[in-house]
C-alpha positions as MATLAB code, in Angstrom:
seq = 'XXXXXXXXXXXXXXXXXXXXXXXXXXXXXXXXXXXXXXXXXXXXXXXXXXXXXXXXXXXXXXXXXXXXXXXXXXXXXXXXXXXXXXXXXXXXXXXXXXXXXXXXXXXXXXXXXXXXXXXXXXXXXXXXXXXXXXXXXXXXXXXXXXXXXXXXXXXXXXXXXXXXXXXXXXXXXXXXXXXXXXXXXXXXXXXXXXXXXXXXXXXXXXXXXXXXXXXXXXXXXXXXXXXXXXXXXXXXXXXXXXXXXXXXXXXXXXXXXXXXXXXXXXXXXXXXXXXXXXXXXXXXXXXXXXXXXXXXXXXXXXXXXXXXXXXXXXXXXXXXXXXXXXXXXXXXXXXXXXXXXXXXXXXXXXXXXXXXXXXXXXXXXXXXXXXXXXXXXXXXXXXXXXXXXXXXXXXXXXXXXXXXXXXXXXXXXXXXXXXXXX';
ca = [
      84.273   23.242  -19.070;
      81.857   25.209  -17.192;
      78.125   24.632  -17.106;
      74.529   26.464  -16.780;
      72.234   25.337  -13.596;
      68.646   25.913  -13.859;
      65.769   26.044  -11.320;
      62.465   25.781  -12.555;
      61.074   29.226  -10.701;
      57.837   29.788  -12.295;
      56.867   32.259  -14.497;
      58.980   35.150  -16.300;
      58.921   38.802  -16.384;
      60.368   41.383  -17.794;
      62.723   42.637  -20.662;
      65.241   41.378  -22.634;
      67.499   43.132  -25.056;
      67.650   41.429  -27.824;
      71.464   41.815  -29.445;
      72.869   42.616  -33.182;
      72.728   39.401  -35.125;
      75.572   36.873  -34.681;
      75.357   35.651  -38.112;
      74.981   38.347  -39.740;
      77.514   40.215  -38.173;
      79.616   37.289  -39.138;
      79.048   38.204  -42.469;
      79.295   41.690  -42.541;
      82.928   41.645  -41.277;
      84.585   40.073  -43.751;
      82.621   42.800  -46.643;
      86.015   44.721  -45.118;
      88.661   43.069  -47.529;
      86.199   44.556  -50.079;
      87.340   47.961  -49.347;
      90.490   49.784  -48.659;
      88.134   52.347  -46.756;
      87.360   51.747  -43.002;
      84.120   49.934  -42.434;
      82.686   50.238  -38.567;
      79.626   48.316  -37.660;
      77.196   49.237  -34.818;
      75.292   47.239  -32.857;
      77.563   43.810  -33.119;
      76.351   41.298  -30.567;
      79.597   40.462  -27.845;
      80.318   36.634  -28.543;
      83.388   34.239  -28.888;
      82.719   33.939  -32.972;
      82.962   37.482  -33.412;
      86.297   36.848  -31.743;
      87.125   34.249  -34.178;
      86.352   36.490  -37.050;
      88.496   39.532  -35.832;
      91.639   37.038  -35.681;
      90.839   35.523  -38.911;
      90.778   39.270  -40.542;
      93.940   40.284  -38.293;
      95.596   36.997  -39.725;
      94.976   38.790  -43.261;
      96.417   41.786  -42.290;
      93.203   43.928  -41.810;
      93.285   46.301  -38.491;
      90.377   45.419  -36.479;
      89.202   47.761  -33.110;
      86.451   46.548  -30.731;
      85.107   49.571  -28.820;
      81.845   50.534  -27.148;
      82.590   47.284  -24.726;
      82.303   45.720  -28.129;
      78.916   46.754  -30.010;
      81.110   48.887  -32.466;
      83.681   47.268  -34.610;
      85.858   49.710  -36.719;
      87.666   47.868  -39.285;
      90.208   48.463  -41.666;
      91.579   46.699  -44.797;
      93.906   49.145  -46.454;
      96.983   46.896  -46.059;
      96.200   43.562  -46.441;
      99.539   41.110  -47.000;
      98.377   37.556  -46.537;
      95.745   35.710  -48.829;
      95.962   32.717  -46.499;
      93.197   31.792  -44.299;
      94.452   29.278  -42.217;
      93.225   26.106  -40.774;
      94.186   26.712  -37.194;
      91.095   29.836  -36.999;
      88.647   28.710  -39.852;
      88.419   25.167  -38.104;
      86.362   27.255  -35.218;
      83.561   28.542  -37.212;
      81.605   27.935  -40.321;
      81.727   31.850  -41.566;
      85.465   31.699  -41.667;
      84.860   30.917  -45.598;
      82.972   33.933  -46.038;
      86.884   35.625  -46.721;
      86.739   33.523  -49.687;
      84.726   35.738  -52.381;
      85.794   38.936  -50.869;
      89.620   38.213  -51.184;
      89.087   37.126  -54.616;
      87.426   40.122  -55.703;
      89.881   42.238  -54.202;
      93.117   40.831  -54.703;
      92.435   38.235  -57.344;
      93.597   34.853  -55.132;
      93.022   33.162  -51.631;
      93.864   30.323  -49.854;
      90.826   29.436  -47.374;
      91.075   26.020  -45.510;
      87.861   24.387  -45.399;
      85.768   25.517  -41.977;
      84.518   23.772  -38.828;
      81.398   24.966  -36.814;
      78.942   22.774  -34.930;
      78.502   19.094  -35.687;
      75.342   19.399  -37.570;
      76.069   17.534  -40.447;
      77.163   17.977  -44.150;
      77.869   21.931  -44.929;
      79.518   21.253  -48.419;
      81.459   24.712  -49.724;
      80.400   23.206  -53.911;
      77.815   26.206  -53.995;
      80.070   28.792  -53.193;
      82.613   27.482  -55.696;
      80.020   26.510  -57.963;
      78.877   30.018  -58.089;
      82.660   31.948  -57.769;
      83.962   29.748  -60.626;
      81.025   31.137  -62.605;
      82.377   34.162  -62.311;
      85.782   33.030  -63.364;
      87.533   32.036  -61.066;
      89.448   28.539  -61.012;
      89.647   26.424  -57.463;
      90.783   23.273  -56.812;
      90.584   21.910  -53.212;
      94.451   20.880  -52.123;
      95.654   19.444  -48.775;
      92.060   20.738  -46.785;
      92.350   23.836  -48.539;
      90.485   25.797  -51.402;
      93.124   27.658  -53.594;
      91.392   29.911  -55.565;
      92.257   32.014  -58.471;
      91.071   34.929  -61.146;
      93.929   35.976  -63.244;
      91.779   38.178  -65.177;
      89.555   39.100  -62.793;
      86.128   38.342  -61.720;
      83.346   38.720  -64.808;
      79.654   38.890  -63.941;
      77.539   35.848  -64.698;
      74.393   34.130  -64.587;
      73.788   31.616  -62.228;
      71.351   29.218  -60.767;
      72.315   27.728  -56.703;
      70.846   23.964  -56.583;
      69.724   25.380  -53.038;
      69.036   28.609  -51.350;
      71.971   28.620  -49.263;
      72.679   31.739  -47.385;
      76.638   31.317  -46.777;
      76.962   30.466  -50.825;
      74.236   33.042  -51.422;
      76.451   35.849  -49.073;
      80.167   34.967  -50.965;
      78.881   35.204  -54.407;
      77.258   38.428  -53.380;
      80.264   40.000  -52.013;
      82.491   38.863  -54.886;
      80.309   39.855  -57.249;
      79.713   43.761  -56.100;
      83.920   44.007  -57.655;
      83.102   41.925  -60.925;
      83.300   43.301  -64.256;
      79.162   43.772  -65.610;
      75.722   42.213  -64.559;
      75.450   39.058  -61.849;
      72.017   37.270  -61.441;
      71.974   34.853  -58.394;
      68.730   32.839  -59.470;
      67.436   30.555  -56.222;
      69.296   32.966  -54.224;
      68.665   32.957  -50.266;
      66.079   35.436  -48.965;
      66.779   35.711  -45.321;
      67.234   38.759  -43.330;
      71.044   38.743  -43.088;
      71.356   38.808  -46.670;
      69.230   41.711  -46.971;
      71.519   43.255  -44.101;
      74.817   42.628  -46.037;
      73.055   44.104  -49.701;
      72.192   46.985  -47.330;
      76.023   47.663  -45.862;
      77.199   46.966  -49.372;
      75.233   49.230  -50.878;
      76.522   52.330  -48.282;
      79.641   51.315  -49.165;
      78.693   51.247  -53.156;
      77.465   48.736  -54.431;
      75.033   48.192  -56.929;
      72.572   45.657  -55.860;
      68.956   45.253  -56.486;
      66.474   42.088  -55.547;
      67.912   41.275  -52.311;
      65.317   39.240  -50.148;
      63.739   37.984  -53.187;
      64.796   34.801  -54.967;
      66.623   36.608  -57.980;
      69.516   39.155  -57.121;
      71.223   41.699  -59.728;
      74.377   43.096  -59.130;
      75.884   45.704  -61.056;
      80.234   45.392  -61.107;
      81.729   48.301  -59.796;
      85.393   49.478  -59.639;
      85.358   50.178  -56.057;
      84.283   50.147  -52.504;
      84.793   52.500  -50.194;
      83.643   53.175  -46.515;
      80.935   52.769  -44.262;
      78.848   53.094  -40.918;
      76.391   50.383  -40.364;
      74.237   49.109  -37.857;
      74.064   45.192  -37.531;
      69.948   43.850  -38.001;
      68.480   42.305  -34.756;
      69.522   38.442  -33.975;
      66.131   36.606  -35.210;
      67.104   33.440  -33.694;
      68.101   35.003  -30.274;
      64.828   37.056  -30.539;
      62.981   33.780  -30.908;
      64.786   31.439  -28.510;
      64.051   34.577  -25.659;
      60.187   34.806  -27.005;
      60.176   30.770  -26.653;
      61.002   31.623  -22.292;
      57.557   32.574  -21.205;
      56.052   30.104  -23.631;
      57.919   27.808  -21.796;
      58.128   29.101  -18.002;
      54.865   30.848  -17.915;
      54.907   34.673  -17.643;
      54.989   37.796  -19.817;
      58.191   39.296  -21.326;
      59.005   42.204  -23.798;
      61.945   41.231  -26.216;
      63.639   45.087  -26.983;
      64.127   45.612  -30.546;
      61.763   42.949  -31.700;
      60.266   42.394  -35.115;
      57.605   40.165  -36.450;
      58.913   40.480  -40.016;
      61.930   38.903  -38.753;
      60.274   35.615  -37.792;
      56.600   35.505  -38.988;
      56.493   31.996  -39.413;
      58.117   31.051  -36.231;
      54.968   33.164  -34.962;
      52.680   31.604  -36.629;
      53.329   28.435  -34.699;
      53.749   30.244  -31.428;
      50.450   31.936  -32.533;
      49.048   28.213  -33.060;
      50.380   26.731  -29.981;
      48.505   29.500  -27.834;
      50.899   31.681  -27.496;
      50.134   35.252  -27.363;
      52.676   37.972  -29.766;
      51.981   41.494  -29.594;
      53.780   44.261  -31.170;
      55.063   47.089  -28.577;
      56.771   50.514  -29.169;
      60.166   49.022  -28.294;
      59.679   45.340  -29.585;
      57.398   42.454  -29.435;
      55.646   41.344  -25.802;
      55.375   37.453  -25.597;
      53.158   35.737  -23.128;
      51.035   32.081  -22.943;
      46.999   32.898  -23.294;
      45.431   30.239  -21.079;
      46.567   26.722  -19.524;
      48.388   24.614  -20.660;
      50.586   25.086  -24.687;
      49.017   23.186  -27.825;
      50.865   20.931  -29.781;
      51.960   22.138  -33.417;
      54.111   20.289  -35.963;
      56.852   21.888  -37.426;
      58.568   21.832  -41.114;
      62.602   23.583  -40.738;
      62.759   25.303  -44.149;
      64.730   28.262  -45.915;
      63.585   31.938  -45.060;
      60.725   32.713  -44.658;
      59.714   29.614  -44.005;
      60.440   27.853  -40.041;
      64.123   28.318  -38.991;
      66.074   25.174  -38.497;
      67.945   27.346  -35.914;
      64.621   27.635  -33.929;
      64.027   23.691  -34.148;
      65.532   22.299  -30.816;
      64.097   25.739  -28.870;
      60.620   24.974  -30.002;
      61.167   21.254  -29.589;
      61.754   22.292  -25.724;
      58.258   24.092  -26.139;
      56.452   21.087  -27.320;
      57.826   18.518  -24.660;
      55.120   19.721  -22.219;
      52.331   20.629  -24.821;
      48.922   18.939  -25.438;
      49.124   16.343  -27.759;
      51.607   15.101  -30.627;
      53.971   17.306  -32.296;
      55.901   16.584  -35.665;
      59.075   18.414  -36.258;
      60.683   17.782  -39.448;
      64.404   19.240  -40.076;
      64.737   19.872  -44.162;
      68.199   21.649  -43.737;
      70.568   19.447  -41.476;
      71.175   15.543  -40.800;
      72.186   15.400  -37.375;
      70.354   18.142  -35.663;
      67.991   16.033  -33.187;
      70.941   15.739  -30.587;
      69.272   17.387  -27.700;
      66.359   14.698  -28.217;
      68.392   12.050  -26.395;
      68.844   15.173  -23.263;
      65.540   16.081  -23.167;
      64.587   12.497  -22.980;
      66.656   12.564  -19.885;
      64.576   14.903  -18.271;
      61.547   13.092  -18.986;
      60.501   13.676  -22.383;
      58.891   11.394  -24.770;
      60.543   12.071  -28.079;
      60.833    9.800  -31.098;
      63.465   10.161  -33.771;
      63.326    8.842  -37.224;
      65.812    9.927  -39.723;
      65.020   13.422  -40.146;
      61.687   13.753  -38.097;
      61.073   13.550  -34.639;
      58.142   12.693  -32.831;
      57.386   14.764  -29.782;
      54.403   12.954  -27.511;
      53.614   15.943  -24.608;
      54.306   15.112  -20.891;
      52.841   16.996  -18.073;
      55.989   18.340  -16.121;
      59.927   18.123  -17.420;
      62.289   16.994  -14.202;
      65.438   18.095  -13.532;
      68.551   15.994  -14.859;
      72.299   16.514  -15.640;
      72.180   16.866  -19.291;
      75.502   17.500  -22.260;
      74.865   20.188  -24.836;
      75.458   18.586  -28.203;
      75.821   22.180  -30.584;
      74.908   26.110  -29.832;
      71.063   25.693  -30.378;
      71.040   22.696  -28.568;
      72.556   24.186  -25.567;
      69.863   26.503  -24.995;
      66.903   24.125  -25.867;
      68.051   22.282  -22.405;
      68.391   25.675  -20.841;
      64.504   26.944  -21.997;
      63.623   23.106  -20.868;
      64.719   23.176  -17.660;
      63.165   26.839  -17.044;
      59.710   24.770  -16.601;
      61.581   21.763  -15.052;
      60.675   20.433  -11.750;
      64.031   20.355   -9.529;
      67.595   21.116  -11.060;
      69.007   20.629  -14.441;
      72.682   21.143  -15.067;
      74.133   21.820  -18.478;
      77.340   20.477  -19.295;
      79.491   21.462  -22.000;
      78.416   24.985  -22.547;
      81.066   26.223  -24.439;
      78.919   26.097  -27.385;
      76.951   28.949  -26.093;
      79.478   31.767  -26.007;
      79.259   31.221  -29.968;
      75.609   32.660  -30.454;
      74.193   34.531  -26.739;
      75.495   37.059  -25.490;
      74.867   37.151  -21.470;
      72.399   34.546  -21.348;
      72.574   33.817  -17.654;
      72.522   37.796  -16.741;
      69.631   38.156  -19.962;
      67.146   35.678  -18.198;
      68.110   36.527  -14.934;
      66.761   39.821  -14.922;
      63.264   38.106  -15.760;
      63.310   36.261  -12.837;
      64.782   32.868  -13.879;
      67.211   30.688  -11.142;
      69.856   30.083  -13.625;
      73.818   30.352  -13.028;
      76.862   29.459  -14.695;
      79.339   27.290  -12.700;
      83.035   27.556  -13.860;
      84.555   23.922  -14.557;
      86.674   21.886  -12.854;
];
């Protein structure tokens, strides 16, 4: 497995594209099977779970073409002969079960194992049943796999989710644009991507109003058909790049930037001392004076603090003044990096589902083990501002969520490289 050395170098400078976003793109895909009209999407980020994805919807018999050295995808579902979405490709990645409401809707049945994705803890698929079998359809879980069913079709229906969750939130949404009369998704997630996807749906014909607000209407119609789309900016690539000169020192521009996209992730950067300014190609990040503030931090649902921004801003406040308190509200599990960056000198303290983050002067260099994608690049951000060398080992995880990472922060002036494995 290869891994990522860093150098602590000083500060940054520069720009950094900022790429199409990963998960939303992983959700866009699949709004193919809706259609039997090509759907091509423009500005996809280049990563190993867009990979994934393409199998998955080749596995279903959808034609899938990656051009533009991959930052188009033209896709086509006009011929779709398998309803099986097998364990071998869904075990990879969470979004594989984002096939689940769109092959219902379109061909009335599917067989979707249940998915993988990083060890973060409990991702439980009883929303996105929960809210399909509202709409008529009958599952029952068999052998690791969902087998789900509408004989008659998928009816609109009123429904309340027991938690905003975006994946459940994106299914029902999809399935419901092909449903016969009115869904209402009450408690229904608000984040950017699902915006996004209303938006795609939409140019392909959907009815859909209230998207990015808590209650969402859709309107049944009898058909998709094709469309063009470009794929929102990656928010949490956008803020683990912004989180660089926090970290390193420096001043960076992040192309394609948006404040909308993360307001309360500035807010803290805002509070820690860190300086956000809007620019006519994106948002310019750079530390005000000395040395960063400590801030605490509560992960919640959009738009409150992204739990995919915890460990990156966890980096942040290992060498801040004072105490932070970061408290994750959406995962058990996700204070695995705490143990690496403790290894490079940090003084963190975990309790269930808070951590305790005491500032230190100066991170040192250690070998450290990337624990999930996010975590990955905490370690990498860390050892930016590192005294000496830190080597990241396992970072597989990355190729799942940054596109050319080392190349991206090289060309701001960071000492980072990626060392193939033994």
């Amino acid at each position: 497995m290869d891994s990522i050395v860093v150098k602590g170098n000083g500060p940054l400078n520069g720009q950094i594209p900022i790429a199409g976003a990963k998960n939303a793109c992983l959700t866009l895909m699949p709004a193919t099977i809706l259609s039997e009209e090509p759907l091509t999407l423009t500005n996809a980020p280049r990563l190993s779970d867009i990979k994934t994805m393409t199998q998955l919807l080749e596995s279903l018999g959808a034609e899938v073409s990656s051009l533009q050295d991959g930052k188009v995808i033209a896709m086509s579902s006009h011929n779709l002969d398998n309803h099986i979405a097998d364990y071998d490709i869904v075990r990879k990645m969470r979004a594989s079960n984002l096939v689940l409401g769109p092959m219902l809707a379109r061909l009335g049945h599917a067989v979707v194992s249940l998915p993988g994705g990083c060890a973060i803890g409990a991702r439980p698929m009883d929303l996105h049943t929960y809210g399909l079998e509202k709409l008529g359809a009958q599952i029952e879980l068999k052998d690791g796999y969902l087998h789900a069913k509408a004989p008659g079709g998928l009816k609109g229906a009123e429904m309340e989710l027991a938690f905003a969750s975006v994946g459940a939130t994106e299914n029902i949404l999809m399935a419901s644009t092909l449903a016969k009369g009115t869904t209402v998704i009450k408690n229904a997630a608000r984040e950017p991507e699902i915006v996004d996807l209303a938006d795609c749906l939409r140019a392909m014909g959907a009815q859909i109003e209230g998207d990015g607000t808590p209650t969402i209407v859709v309107q049944g119609v009898d058909r998709l058909g094709g469309a063009t789309h470009a794929v929102v900016t990656d928010r949490i690539e956008l803020g683990t790049y912004m989180l660089a000169p926090a970290i390193a020192g420096g001043e960076v521009e992040l192309l394609g930037g948006r404040i909308d996209l993360l307001a309360s992730f500035c807010e803290k950067l805002d509070a820690a001392g860190i300086s956000v300014e809007e620019t006519e190609k994106g948002l310019k990040v750079a530390r005000r004076n000395g040395r960063v503030k400590a801030v605490d931090v509560v992960t919640e649902p959009f738009p409150g603090f992204p739990t995919d921004l915890q460990a990156q801003m966890m980096a942040l406040m290992c060498t801040a003044e004072g105490t932070a308190v970061l408290e994750e509200k959406i995962f058990e599990n996700r204070f695995m990096h705490a143990p690496e960056l403790g290894r490079m000198g940090a003084n963190i303290e975990v309790s269930g589902g808070t951590a305790t983050v005491h500032g230190v002067e100066r991170l040192k260099g250690a070998p450290v083990m990337a624990t999930d994608l996010r975590a990955s690049v905490s370690l990498i951000l860390a050892g930016l501002a590192a005294e000496g060398e830190t080597v990241v080992n396992r970072v597989y995880h990355l190729d799942r969520g940054y596109e050319r990472l080392v190349e991206k922060l090289s060309n701001v002036g960071a000492i980072v490289e990626r060392v193939p494995g033994v």
